[in-house]
N, CA, C and O atoms as a Tinker XYZ file with bonds, in Angstrom:
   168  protein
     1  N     21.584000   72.270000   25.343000    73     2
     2  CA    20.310000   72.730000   25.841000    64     1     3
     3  C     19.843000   71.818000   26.955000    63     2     4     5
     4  O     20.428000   70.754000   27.160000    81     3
     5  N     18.870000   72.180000   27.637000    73     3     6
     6  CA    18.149000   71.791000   28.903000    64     5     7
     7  C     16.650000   71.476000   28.899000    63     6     8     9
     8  O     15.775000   72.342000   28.887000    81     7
     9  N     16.416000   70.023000   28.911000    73     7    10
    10  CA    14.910000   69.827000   28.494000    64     9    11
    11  C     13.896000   69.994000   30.399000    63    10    12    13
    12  O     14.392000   69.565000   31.440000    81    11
    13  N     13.323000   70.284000   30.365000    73    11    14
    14  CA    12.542000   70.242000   31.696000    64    13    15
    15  C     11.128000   70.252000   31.217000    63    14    16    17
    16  O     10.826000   70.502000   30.050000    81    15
    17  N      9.994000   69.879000   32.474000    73    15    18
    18  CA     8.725000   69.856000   32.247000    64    17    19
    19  C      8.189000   68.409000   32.514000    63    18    20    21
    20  O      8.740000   67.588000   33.247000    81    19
    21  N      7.082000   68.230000   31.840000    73    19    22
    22  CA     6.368000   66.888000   31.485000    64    21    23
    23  C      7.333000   66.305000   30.407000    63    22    24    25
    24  O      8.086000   67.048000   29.779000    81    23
    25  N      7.285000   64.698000   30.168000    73    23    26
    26  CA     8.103000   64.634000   29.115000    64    25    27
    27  C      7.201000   64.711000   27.480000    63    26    28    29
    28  O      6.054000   64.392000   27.170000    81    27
    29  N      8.126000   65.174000   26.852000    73    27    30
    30  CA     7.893000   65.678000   25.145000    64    29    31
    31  C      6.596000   64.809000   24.800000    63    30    32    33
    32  O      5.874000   65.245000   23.904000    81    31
    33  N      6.228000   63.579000   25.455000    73    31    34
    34  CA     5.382000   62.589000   24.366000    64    33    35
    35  C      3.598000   63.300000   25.555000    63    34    36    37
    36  O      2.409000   63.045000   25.367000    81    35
    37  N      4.007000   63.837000   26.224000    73    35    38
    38  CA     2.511000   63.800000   27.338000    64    37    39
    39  C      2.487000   65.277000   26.995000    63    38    40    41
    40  O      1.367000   65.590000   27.398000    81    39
    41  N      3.087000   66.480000   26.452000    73    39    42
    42  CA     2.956000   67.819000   26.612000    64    41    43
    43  C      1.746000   68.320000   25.557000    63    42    44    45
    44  O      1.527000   68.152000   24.357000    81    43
    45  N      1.051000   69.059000   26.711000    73    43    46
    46  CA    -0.069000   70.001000   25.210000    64    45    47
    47  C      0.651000   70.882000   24.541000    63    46    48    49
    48  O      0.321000   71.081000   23.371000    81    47
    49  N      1.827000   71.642000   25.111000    73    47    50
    50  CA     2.624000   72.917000   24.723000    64    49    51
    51  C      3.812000   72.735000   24.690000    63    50    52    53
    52  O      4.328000   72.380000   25.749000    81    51
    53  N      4.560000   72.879000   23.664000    73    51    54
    54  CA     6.105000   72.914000   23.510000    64    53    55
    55  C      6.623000   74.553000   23.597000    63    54    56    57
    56  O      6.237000   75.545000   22.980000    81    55
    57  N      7.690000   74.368000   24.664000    73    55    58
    58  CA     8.030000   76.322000   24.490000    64    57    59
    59  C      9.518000   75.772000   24.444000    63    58    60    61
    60  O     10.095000   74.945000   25.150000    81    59
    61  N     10.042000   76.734000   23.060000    73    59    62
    62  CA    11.753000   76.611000   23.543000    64    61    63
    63  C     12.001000   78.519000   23.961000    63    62    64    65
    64  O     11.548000   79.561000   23.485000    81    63
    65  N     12.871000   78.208000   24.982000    73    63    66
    66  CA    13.349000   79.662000   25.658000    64    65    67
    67  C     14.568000   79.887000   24.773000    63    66    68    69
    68  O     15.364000   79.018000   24.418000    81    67
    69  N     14.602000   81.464000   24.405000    73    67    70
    70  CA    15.785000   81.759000   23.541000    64    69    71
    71  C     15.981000   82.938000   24.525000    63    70    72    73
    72  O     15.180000   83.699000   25.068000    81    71
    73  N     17.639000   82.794000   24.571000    73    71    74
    74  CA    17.900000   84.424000   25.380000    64    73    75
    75  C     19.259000   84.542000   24.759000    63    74    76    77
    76  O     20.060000   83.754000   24.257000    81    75
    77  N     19.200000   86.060000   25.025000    73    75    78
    78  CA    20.449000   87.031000   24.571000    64    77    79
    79  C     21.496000   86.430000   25.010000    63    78    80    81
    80  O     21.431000   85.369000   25.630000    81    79
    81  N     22.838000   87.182000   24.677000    73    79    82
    82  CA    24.149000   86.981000   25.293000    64    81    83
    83  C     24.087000   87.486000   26.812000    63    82    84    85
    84  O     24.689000   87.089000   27.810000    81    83
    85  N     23.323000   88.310000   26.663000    73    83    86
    86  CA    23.359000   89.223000   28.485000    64    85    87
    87  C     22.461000   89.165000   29.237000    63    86    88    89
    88  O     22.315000   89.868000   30.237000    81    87
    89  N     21.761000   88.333000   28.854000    73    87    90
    90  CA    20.428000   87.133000   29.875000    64    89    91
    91  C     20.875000   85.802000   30.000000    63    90    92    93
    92  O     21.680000   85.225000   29.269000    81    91
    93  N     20.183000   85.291000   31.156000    73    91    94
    94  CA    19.813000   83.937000   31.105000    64    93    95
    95  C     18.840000   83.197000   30.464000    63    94    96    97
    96  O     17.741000   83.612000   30.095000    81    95
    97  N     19.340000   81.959000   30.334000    73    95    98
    98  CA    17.946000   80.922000   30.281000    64    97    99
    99  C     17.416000   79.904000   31.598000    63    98   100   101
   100  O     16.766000   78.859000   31.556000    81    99
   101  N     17.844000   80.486000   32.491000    73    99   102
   102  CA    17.765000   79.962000   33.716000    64   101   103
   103  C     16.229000   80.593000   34.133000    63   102   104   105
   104  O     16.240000   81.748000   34.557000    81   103
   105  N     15.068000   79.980000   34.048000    73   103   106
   106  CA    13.865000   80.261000   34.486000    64   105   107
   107  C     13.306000   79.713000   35.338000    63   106   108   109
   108  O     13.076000   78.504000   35.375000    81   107
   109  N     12.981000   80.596000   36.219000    73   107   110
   110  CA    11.882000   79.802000   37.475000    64   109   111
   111  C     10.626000   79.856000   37.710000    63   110   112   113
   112  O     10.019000   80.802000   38.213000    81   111
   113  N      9.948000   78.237000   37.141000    73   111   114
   114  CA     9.485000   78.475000   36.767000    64   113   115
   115  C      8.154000   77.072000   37.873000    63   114   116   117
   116  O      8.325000   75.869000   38.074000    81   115
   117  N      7.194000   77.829000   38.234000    73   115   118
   118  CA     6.355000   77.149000   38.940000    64   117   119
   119  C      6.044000   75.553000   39.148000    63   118   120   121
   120  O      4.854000   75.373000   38.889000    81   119
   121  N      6.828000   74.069000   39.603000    73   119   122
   122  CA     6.534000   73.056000   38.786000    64   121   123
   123  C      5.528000   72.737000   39.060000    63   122   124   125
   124  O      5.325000   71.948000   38.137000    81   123
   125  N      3.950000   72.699000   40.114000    73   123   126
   126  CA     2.891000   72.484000   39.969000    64   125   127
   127  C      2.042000   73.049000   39.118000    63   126   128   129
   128  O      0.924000   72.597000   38.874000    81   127
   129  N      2.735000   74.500000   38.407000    73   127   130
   130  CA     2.150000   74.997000   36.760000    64   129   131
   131  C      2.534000   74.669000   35.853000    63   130   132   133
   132  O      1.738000   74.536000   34.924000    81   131
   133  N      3.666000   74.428000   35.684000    73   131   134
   134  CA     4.269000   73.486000   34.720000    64   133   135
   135  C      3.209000   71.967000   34.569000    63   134   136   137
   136  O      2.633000   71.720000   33.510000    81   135
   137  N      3.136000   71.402000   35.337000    73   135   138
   138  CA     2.469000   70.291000   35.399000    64   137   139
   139  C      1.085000   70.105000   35.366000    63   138   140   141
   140  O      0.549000   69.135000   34.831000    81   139
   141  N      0.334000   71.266000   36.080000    73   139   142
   142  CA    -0.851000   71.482000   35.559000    64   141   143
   143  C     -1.032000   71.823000   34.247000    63   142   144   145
   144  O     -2.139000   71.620000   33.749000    81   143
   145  N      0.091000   72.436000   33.412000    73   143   146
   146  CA    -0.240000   73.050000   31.772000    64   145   147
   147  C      0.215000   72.332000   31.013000    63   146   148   149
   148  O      0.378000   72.584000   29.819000    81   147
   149  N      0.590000   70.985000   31.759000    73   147   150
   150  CA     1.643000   69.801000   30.876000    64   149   151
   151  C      2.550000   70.572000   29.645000    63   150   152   153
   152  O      2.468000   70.290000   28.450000    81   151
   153  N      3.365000   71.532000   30.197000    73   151   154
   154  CA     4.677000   72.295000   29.675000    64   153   155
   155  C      5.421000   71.237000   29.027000    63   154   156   157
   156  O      4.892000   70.177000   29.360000    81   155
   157  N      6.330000   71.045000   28.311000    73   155   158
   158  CA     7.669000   70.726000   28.147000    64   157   159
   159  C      8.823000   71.948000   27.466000    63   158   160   161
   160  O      8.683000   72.516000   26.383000    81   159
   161  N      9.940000   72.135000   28.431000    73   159   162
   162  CA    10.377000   73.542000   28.415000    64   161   163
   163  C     11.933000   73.086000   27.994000    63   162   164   165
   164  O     12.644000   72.439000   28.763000    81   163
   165  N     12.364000   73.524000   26.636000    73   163   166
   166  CA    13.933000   73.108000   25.706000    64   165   167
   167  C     14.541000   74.722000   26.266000    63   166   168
   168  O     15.669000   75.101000   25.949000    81   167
């Protein structure tokens, strides 16, 4: 797996992404929203 975001100890929100066999988990994903929502994304 692939940790991205704020790191784990500063995050308000933990999201883990789960995808199918015939999706990705490759998300793009805003990093000045990420960082404004202090994300951490598994």
């Amino acid at each position: 797996y692939r940790e991205s975001g704020v790191p784990k100890e500063e995050a308000k929100y933990k999201i883990t992404l789960v995808h199918g066999f015939g999706s990705s988990r490759d998300m793009n994903f805003s990093t000045s929203k990420v960082q404004q929502c202090s994300l951490y994304l598994v």
